[in-house]
TIKE-53749 format. One record per residue (C-alpha): residue number from 1; chain; residue in three letters; x negated, y negated, z. Coordinates in pm, 1 decimal, always signed. Example, Ala and Ser with C-alpha at 12.3 -4.5 7.8 and 13.67 -1.06 7.14 Angstrom:
BEGIN
 keti bavex drengu       c1       c2       c3
    1     A    ALA  -1230.0   +450.0   +780.0
    2     A    SER  -1367.0   +106.0   +714.0
//
This chain:
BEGIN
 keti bavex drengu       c1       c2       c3
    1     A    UNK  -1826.0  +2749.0   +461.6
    2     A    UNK  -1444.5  +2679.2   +471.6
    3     A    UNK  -1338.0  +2357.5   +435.3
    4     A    UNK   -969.3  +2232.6   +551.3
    5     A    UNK   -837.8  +2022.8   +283.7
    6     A    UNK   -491.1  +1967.0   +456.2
    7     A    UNK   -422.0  +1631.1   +472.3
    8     A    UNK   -318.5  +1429.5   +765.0
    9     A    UNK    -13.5  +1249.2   +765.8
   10     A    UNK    +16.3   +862.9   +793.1
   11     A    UNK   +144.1   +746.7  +1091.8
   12     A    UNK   +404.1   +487.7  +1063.4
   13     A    UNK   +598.2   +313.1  +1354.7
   14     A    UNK   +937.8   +232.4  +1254.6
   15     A    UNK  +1154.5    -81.3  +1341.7
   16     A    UNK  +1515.8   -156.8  +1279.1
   17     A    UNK  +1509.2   -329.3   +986.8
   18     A    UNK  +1365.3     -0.6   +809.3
   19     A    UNK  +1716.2   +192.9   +864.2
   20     A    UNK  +1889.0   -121.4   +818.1
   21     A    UNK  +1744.6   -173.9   +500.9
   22     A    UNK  +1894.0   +121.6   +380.9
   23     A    UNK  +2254.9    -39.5   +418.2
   24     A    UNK  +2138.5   -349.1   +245.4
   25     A    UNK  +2213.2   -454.5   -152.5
   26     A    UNK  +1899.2   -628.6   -255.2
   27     A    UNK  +1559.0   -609.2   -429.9
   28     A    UNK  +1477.9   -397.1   -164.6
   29     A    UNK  +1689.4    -84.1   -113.8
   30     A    UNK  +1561.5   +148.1   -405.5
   31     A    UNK  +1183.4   +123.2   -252.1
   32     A    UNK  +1400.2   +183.5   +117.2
   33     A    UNK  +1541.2   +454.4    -41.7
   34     A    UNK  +1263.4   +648.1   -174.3
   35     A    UNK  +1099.1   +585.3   +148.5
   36     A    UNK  +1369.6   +763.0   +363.6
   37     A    UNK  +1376.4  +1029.7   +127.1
   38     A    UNK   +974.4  +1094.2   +173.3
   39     A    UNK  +1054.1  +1074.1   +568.2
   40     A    UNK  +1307.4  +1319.0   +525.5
   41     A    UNK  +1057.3  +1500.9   +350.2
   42     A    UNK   +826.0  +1490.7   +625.5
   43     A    UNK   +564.2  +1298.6   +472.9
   44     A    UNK   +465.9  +1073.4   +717.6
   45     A    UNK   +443.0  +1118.8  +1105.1
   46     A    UNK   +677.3   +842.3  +1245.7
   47     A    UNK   +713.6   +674.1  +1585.9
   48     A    UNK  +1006.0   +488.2  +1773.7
   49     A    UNK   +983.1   +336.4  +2063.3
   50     A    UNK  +1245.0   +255.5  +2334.9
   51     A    UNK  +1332.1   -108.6  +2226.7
   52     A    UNK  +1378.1    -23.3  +1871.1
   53     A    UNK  +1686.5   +193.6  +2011.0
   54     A    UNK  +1771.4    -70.2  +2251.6
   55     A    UNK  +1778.4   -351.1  +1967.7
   56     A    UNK  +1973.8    -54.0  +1742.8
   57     A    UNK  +2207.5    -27.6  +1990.3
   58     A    UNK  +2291.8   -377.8  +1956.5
   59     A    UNK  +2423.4   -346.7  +1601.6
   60     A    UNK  +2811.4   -328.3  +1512.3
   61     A    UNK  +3033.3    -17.0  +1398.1
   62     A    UNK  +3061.3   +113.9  +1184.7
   63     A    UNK  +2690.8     -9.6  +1074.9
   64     A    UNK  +2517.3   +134.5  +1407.5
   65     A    UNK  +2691.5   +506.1  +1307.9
   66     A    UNK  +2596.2   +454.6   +993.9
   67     A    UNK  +2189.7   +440.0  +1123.8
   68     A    UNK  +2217.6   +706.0  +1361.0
   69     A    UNK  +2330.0   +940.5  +1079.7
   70     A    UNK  +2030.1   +862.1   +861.8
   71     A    UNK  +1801.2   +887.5  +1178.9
   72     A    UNK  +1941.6  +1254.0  +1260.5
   73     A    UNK  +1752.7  +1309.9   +899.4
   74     A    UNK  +1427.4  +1271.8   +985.6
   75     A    UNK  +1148.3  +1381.2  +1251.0
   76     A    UNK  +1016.6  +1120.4  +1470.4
   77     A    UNK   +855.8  +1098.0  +1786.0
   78     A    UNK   +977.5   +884.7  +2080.4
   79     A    UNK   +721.2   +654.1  +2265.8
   80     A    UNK   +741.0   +614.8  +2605.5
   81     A    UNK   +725.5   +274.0  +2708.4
   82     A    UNK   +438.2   +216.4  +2962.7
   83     A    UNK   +401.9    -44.0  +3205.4
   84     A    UNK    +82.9   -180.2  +3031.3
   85     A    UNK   +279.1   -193.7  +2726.0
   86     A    UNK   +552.6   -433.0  +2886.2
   87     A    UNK   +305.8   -652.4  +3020.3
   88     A    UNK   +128.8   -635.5  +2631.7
   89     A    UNK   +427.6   -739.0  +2536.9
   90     A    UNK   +516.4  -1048.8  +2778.5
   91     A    UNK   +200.3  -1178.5  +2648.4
   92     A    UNK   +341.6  -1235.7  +2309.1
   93     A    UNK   +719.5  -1380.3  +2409.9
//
């Protein structure tokens, strides 16, 4: 008997304040830090959906360059945003 012992990845989804975080100089940035660095590693299996681009986008220069240079540093997969997930979401405004 062979038995797989590779283990499976957590998946994360990732909002804006994650990459934000990053650019931020409190309590929080060296556990944001050694975060990215394990994404970068390709320790986790991380999803982004449309609005957290959308609510990215929204964000200044030179902060929102900033992001998208630290996002071109790690894998992710984009979700597609379904009609049953916009009417999900209505529910909750």
């Amino acid at each position: 008997m062979i038995l797989n012992l590779t283990a499976k990845r957590l998946k994360l989804y990732l909002d804006t304040s994650i990459p934000n975080a990053l650019f931020v100089k409190d309590y929080r940035l060296d556990h944001t830090v050694k975060f990215w660095e394990d994404c970068q590693a390709d320790k986790y299996e991380i999803f982004v959906a449309p609005v957290f681009f959308r609510e990215l986008d929204l964000c200044p220069e030179p902060q929102l360059g900033m992001m998208y240079e630290k996002l071109n540093l790690i894998k992710f997969t984009h979700l597609i945003e379904t009609e049953e997930a916009k009417e999900l979401a209505n529910l909750y405004r």
